[in-house]
N, C-alpha and C positions, 0 to 999 in steps of 0.2 A: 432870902436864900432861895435858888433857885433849884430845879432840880433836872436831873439829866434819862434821856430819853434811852434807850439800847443802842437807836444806830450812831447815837455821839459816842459812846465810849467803844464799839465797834469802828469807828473811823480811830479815834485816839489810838489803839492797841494794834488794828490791823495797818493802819496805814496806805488803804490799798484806792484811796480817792487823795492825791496831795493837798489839793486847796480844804476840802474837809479836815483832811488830819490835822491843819494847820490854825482850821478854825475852833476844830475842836480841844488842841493843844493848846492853844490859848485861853480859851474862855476855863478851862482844869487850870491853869498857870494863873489865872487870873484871882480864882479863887484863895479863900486863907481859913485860919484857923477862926476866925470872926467869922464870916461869911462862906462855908463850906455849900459846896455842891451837893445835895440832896440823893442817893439811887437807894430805891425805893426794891423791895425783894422781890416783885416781878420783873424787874429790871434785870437783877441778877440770872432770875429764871431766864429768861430769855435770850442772854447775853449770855449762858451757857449752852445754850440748844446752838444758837448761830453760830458761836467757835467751834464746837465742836461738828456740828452737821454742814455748814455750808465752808467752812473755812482747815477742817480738817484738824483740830487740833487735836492732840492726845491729852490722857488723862493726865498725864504728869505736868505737859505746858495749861491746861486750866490751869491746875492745882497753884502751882508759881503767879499764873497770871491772875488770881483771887487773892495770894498772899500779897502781890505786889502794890493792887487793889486797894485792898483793909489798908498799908502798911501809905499811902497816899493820903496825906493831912489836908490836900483843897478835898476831898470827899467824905462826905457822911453818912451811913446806913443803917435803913432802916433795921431797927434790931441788930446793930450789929452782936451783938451778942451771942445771936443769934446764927446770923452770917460765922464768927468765926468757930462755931459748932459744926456746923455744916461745911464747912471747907475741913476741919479736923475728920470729921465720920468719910466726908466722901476723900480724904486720903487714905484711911484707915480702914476703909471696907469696898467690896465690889458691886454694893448698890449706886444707882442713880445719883446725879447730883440734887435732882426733885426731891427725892424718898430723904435723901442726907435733908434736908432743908422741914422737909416734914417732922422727923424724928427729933431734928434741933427743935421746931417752934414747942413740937408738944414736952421735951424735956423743959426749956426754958417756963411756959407756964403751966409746969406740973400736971399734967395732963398723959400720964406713962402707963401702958404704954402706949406705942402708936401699934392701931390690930389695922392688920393688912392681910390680903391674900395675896402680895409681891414675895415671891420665897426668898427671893435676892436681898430683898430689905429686909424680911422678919429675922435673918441675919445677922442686923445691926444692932449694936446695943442700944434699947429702950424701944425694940421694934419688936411685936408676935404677930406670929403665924394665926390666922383664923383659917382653922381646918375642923 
């Protein structure tokens, strides 16, 4: 199983190099339920800072384009479980999609809650405020 870097699934999504999207549309099509493609949660991390910072996306086309994401069987994630906690929190609250992904790993391994001095995230359910 191999696994996939930010700017493959950035060329896949955006499209904006042809012969890349083409290669990278491939080698995702190529993939199966045997042999899935690996992205790994920094991968996510960063694949959220890039769409949304250099490519302009709003929070609602993340949102979609993570569900889209998880809901693609050539790919595997790490913790998805994880992953689909954090797409859930950063629909459902107006923190970060980092802080969403924080508050998921530490619900996921009982670790609640997450203390933060982000006021935006202590917001989040299973986030407090350190004040």
């Amino acid at each position: 199983m191999a696994a996939l870097d930010t700017n493959v699934l950035v060329r896949y999504l955006v499209a904006d190099d042809k012969n890349q999207h083409q290669l990278a549309k491939a080698m995702i099509e190529s993939a199966n339920d045997e042999a899935p493609l690996f992205v790994s949660l920094s991968v996510l991390v960063e694949l959220e800072w890039v769409l949304r910072s250099l490519y302009e996306f709003d929070k609602a086309t993340l949102i979609t384009t993570f569900n889209q994401l998880l809901d693609t069987r050539e790919l595997m994630f790490q913790n998805e479980d994880v992953v689909e906690i954090t797409v859930s929190l950063y629909t459902e609250n107006n923190a970060d999609f980092a802080d969403c992904l924080h508050i998921a790993s530490a619900h996921v391994y009982e670790y609640t809650p997450l203390i933060t001095f982000d006021r935006k995230a202590s917001r989040v359910p299973g986030a407090e405020l350190l004040a």
